[in-house]
N, C-alpha and C positions, 0 to 999 in steps of 0.2 A: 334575568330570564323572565318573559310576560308571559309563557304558559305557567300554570297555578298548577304545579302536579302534588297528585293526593295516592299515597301510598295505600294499598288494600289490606294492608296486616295492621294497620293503626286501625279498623273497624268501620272508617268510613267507606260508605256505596253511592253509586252513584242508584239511582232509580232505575228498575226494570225496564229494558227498552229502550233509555235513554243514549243517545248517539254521543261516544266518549271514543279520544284516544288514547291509545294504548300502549306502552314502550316497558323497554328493560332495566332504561334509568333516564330520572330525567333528562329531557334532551328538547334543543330546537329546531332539529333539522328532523323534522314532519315525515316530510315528502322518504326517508329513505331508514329511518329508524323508529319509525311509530305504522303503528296499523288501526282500522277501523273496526268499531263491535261496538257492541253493548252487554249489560249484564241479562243474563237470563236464568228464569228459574223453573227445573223442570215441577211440571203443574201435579205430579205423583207423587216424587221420589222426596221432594223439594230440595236437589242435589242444583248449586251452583255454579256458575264459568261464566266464560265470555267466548258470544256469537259473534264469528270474525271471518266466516268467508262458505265459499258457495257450499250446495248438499248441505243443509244444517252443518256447520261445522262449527263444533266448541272446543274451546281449551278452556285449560283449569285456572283457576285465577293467580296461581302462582306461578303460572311461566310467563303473565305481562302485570308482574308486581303492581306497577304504578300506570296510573289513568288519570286524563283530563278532560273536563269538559269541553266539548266542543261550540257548545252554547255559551255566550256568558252568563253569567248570573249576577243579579241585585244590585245591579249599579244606578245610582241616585244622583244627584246631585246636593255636595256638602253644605249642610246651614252655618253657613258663615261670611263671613264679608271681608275673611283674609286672603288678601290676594295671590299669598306665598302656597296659600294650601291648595287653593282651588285651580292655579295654575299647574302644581302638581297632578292632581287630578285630573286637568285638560289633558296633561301630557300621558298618564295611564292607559287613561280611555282610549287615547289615539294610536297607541304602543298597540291595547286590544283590537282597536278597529283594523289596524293593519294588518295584523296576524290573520285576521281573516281572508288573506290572498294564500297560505299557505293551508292553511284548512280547507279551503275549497278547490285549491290545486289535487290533495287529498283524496275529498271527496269524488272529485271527477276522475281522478286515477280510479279509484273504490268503482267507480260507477261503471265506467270502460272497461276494466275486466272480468265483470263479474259475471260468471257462466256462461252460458251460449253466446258469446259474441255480445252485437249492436244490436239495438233497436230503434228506429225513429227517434222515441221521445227523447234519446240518450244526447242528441243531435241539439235536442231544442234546448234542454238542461244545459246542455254544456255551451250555446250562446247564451243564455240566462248565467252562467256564470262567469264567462267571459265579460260581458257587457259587466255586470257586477264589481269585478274590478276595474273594470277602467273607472266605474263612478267613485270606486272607493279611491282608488289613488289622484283623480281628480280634487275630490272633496278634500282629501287629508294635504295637498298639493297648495291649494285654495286657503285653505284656513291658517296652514303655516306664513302664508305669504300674505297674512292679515286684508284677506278679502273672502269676510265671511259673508257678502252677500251673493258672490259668484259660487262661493261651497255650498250654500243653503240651495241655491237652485237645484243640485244634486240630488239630494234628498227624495224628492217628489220624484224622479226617472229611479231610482233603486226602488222605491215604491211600487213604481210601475213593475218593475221587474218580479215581482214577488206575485201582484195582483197577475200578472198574465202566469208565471207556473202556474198557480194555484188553477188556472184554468183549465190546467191538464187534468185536475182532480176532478172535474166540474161535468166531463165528456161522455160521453158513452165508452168512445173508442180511445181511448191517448195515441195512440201510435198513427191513427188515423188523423187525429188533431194536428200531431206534429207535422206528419207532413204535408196537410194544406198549408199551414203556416208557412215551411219551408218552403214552399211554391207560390207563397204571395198572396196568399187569401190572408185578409185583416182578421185579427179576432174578434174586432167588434161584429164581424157579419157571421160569425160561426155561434151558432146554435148549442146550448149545454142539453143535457141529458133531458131537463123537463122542457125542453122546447124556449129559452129562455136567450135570445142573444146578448151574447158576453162584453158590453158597452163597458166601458171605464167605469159611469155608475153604478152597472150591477155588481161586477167583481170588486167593486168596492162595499156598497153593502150585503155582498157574500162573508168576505173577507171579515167585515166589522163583525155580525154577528159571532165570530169566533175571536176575533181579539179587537174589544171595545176602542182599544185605543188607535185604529189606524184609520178613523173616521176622522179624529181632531188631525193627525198630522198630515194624510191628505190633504182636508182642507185649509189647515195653517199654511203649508207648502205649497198648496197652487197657487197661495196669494202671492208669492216672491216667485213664481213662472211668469204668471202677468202682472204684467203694471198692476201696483193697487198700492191704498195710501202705506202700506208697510214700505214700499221704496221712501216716498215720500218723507213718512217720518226717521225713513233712517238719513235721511239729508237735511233735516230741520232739526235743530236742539234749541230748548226755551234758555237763553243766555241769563237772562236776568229772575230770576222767582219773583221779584221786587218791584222791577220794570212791566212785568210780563212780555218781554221783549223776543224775539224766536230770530234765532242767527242758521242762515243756511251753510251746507256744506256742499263744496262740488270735489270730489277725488274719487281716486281708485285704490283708495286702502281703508281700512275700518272707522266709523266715527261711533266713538261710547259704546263699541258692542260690550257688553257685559261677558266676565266670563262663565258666568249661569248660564247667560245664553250658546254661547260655543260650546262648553259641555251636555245641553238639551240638545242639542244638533249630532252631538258624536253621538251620546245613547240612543235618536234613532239610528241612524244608521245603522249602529248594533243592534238595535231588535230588529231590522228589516232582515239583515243578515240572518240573524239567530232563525227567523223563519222561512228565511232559504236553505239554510243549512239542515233544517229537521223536514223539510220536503223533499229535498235531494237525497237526505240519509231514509227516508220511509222508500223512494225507489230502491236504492239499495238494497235493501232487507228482503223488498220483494222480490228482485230479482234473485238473490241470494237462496230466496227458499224457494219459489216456483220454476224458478228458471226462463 
């Protein structure tokens, strides 16, 4: 089983507000045995449960014993140079990368029923997740099939994916955002709220100032969209140290990727995800309470 479930009577909590699911025992099948919430605490009484559906609705935390995070958490890459262990690991991460088509199936159930109907942006979310997968079963498609440099191009459009929700945050209007979009207006010619057109550059340095790290992988990754010597050296290897000799390679499957590096390729993925999935689950909530 690759969900991690964490029982609530052993004392562990998830963080207030954090977007977890929820079941009666552990289980894989998501979509028909687990529901969405988080923990909440009320700010008076400081009386505990979980928020799990529209009109404030709480229950108590002992009628969905057990919870898992929807996010992953703390995934690195192992210091070591064993190939047995670190291939283990490739295989983890890619078991969790995948899960994430049933989470976000989830989540967009979560999202479509949640009190009054549709709304636009519900529209734009739910191609933001669709595209989503298609990248992720591409990429995990690609990498099994030892052509990490056709998965790596992936990377940089899930990114994308992320940098345009986040521009629904960005609007004045969301619902009015979405449906220009939906009607073929580009985002880069639509205007955020300080007057500020939403060009791939800005939503990028939007986006970075909230997490440092999607400045390096954007631009690590748009090296392998366009030609750049990253092709190049992944086709040239120094054969000889000795010689200083450099032997080309022409195929279509992996030359010396390392498995460090396939495993840095799956953990973005997973944080790109991770940040689709806590934008999607904050519509949620809002809907859930405002209506």
């Amino acid at each position: 089983m690759s969900i991690n479930w964490n029982r609530i009577n052993y004392g562990l909590r998830p963080e207030a507000e954090e977007p977890v699911l929820l079941a009666k025992e552990p289980t894989e099948d998501l979509i028909n045995n687990c529901i969405v919430g988080s923990l909440i605490i009320h700010k008076d009484s400081g009386e505990v449960g979980w928020f799990v559906g529209n009109d404030c609705d709480v229950i108590t935390l002992s009628s969905r014993t057990y919870w898992a995070f929807i996010n992953e958490k703390a995934l690195s890459i192992p210091d070591t140079d064993d190939e047995k262990m670190l291939s283990d690991c490739l295989q983890e991460y890619m078991l969790k990368l995948q899960y994430f088509e049933k989470k976000f199936q989830k989540l967009s159930e979560c999202m479509m029923t949640s009190v009054k109907g549709t709304y636009p942006l519900d529209y734009f979310i739910a191609g933001i997740l669709n595209r989503s997968l298609y990248l992720i079963y591409g990429f995990d498609t690609l990498l099994r099939s030892a052509n990490f440099i056709g998965a790596l191009h992936l990377v940089r459009p899930h990114l994308d994916n992320y940098l345009r929700l986040s521009a629904s945050w960005l609007v004045e209007n969301p619902h009015d955002f979405a449906k220009d979009v939906w009607e073929g207006t580009t985002i880069r010619n639509i205007r955020d709220r300080d007057g500020k057109k939403m060009t791939d550059a800005y939503l990028k340095e939007k986006a970075t100032a909230e997490f440092s790290w999607i400045e390096n992988v954007y631009n690590e990754t748009s090296g392998f969209v366009h030609f750049s010597n990253k092709h190049i050296m992944n086709a040239t290897t120094l054969s000889s140290e000795k010689e200083r000799t450099l032997r080309t390679f022409i195929g279509k499957i992996d030359n010396n990727v390392s498995y460090q590096s396939k495993i840095e390729a799956v953990i973005g993925m997973i944080e790109i995800s991770n940040l689709i999935s806590s934008r999607v689950y904050g519509w949620i909530a809002t809907k859930r309470i405002e209506g």
